[in-house]
N, C-alpha and C positions, 0 to 999 in steps of 0.2 A: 178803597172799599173792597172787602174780601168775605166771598160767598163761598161754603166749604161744600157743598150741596147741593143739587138741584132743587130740594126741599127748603133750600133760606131764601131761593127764588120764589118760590110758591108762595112761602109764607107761613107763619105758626097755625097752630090749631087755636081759634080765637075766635071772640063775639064781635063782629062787625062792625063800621063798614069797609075799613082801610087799615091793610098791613101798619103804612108805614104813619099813620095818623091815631089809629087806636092803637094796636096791639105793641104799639115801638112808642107811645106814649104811655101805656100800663107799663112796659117793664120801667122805663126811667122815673119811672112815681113809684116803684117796687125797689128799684137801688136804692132811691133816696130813702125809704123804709127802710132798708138792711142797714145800710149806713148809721142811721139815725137810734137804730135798737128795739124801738118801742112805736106805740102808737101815739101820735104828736096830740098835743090840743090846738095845736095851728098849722093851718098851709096856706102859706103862700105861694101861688104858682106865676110863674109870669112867663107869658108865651109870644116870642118871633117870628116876624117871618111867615109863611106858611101858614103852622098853627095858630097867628094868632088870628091872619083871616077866614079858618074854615073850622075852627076846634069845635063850634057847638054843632055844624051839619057832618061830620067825622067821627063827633064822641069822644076826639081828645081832654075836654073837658071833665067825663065821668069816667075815662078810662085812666087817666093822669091820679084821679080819686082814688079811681079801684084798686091802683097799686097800690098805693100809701097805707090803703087798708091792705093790703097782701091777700088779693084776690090776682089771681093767674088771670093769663089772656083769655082762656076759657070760660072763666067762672060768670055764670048766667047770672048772677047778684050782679056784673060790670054796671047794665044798665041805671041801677038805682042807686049805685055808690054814694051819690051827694047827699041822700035821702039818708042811707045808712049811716054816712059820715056825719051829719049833722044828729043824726039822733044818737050817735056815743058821743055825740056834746065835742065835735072836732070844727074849729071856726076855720071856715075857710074862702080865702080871698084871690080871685085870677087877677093878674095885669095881664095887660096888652100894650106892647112892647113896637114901637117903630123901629128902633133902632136897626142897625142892618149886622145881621149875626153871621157867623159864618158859614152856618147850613140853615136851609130855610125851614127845616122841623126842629128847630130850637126849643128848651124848657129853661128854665130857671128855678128850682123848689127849693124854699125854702120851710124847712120843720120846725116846728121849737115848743116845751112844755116849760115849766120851772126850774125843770132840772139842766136845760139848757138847749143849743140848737145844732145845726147842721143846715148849710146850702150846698149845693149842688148845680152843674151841669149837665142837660143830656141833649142827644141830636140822636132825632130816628131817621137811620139812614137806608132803607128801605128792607122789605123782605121780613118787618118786625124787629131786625136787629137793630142795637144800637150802640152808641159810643159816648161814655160820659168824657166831658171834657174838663169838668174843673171839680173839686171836692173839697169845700171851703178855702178857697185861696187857690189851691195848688192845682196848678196847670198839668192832665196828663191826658191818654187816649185808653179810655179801658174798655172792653164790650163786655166784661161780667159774664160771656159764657162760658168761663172754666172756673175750679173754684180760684179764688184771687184774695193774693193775700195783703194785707196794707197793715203797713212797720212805718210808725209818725218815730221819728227820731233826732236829737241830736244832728247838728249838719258837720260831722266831723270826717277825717282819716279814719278808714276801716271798717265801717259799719254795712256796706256792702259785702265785703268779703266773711265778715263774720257771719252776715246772716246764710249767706251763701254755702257756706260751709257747715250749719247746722245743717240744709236740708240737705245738703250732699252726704251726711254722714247718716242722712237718713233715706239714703236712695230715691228722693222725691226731686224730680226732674222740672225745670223751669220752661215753658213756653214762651213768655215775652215778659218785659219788665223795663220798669220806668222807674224814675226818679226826678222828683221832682222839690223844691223849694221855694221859698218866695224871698228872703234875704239871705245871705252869704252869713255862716256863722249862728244861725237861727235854727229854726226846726225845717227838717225834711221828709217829704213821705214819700216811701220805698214803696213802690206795687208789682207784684209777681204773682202772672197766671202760672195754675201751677199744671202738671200735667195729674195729675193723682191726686186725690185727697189727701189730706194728714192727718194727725190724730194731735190729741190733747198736749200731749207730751212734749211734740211738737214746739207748738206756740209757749207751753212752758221754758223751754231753753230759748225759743228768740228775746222773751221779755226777760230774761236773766244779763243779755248784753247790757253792757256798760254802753251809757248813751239813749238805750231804746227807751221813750217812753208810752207808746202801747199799740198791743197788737191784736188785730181781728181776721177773721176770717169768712169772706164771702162765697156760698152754695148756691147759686137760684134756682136751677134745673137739678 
């Protein structure tokens, strides 16, 4: 665990009662948002550990909501999320989870409209920050606090280095990066915080590689 701040100690600017039970439950219902594109007509949330014994006297329950909707740690709506959620017609279902997870502020969300789905990992590991750990399948450790870029691709020779090489020719600097896969030979997903933002153009030359099949780009702050 790594606090860059005495301010990721303290904690975000957020609606209460707990850093690491509300406000580090809102952002990982706010990845799975970004992840996912749109506003779901279903959530499934299923909660370990921790969360799953204290989520309604903590608020992980309508803070977990609030993300989904893409309300910030702040936003004074947190409170009534399920209210909100349920009246844009969003069905949504918590588990409670025994299972024993790796970190005791575990989520599990699951989104899905017609058009299709997205599950998720997250673990709020205190101070409001947090680490997702899995994004449909694929095993990695992201916290989302720089922009980050995610390249699902082909699991071949070269595909690192090609992408590698666009943003080097575009002077955008790499912080940390993962890779990850579920079978050998299958598809794999590339994730890179980046230090800087990118532009359009950007992303247009990674999904020009041979191999990539799609790339997005994660802001939250």
């Amino acid at each position: 665990m790594k606090f860059q701040s005495v301010f990721d100690i303290i904690g975000p600017v957020m609606v209460g009662p707990s850093s690491s039970h509300t406000a580090g439950a809102a952002r990982i219902g706010r990845v799975a948002r970004a992840l996912f594109g749109r506003q779901p007509e279903k959530a499934e949330i299923t909660f370990y550990g921790s969360f799953a014994k204290t989520y309604k006297g903590h608020g992980s329950d309508v803070a977990t909501v609030a993300g989904i909707l893409d309300f910030a740690t702040d936003d004074l709506r947190l409170k009534d999320s399920l209210v909100i959620a349920r009246e844009a017609g969003m069905e949504i279902q918590f588990l409670l989870s025994e299972q024993l997870a790796e970190h005791p502020n575990t989520s599990r969300i699951r989104l899905s409209d017609k058009a299709g789905s997205i599950e998720v990992v997250g673990v709020s590991i205190g101070g409001g920050k947090i680490e997702m750990t899995n994004i449909n399948g694929f095993s990695l450790q992201l916290s989302f606090h720089a922009p980050t870029l995610l390249v699902l691709h082909k699991d071949q020779f070269g595909m690192i280095a090609a992408v590698a090489k666009v943003l080097a020719n575009n002077q955008i600097n790499v912080g940390h990066m993962e890779v990850s896969r579920r079978d050998r030979g299958g598809e794999a997903l590339m994730a890179i915080e980046l230090d800087n933002e990118t532009t359009p153009h950007v992303l247009t030359e990674i999904r020009q590689i041979a191999g990539v099949l799609e790339v997005s780009l994660f802001a939250l702050d």
